[in-house]
C-alpha positions as CSV (number, residue, x, y, z in Angstrom):
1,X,1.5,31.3,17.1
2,X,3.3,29.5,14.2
3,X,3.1,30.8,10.6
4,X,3.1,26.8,9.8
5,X,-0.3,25.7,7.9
6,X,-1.6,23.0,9.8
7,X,-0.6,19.5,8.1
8,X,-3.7,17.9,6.9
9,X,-3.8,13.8,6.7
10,X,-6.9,13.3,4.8
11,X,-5.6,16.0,1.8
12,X,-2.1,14.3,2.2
13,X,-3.3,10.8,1.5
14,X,-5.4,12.3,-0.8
15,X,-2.6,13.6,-2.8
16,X,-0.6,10.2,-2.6
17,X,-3.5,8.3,-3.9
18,X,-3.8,10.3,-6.6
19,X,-0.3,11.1,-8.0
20,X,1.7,8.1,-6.9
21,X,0.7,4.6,-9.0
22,X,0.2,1.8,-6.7
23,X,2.7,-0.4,-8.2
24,X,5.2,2.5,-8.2
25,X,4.7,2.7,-4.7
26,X,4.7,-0.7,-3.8
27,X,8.2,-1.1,-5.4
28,X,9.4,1.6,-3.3
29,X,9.0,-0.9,-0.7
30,X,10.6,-4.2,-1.8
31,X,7.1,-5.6,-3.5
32,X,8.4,-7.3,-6.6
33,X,5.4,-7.7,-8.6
34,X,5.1,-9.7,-11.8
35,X,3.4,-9.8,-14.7
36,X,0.0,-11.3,-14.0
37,X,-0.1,-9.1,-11.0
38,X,0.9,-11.4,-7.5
39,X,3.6,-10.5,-5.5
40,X,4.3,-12.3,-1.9
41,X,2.2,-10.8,0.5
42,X,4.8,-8.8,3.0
43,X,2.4,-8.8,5.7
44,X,2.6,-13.3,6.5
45,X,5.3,-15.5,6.1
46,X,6.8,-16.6,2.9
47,X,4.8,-18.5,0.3
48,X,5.5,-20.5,-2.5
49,X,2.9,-18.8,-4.9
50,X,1.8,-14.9,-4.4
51,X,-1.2,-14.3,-3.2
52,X,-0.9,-10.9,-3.0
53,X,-2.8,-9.2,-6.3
54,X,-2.2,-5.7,-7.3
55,X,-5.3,-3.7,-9.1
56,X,-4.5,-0.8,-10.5
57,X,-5.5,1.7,-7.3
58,X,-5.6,-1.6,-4.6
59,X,-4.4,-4.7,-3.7
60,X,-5.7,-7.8,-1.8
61,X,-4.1,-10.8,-0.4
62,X,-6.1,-13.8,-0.7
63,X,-3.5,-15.4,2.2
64,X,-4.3,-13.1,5.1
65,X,-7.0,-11.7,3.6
66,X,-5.9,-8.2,4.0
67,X,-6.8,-5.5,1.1
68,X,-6.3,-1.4,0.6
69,X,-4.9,1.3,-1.4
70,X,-1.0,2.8,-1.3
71,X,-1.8,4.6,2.0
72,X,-3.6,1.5,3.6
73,X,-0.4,-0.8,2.5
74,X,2.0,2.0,4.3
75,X,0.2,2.6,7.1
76,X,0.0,-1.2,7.4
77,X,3.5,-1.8,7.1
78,X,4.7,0.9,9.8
79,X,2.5,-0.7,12.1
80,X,-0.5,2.4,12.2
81,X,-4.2,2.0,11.6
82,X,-6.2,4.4,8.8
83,X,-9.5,6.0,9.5
């Protein structure tokens, strides 16, 4: 048997949600947000205007219509699914 504790996903995204701020996060990844908010949506093709709207704990693209929190946005962008 391993002396490892067994790595929990639901306290793990619990502890991103809660200590990393969603705009921090979504900078991490290349999502330039301005002031009022929009950024281009990284999940369809380019667009002239954002549509992608950053809250302070989600987001939501009014393009594709496609909406979460930081774990949702990475999960989304590495190609996985969240429970």
């Amino acid at each position: 048997m391993s002396d490892k504790p067994a790595f929990n996903t639901s306290v793990m995204a619990r502890v991103v949600r809660d200590r990393i701020p969603l705009s921090e996060g979504l900078q991490f990844y290349g999502v330039r947000v301005n002031r009022a908010g929009f950024a281009s949506c990284p999940f369809h093709g380019p667009e002239k205007y954002g549509s992608f709207k950053v809250y302070e704990k989600k987001w939501h693209c009014f393009g594709c219509h496609t909406f979460g929190d930081l774990v949702d946005f990475v999960a989304m962008d590495n190609g996985l699914q969240t429970a």
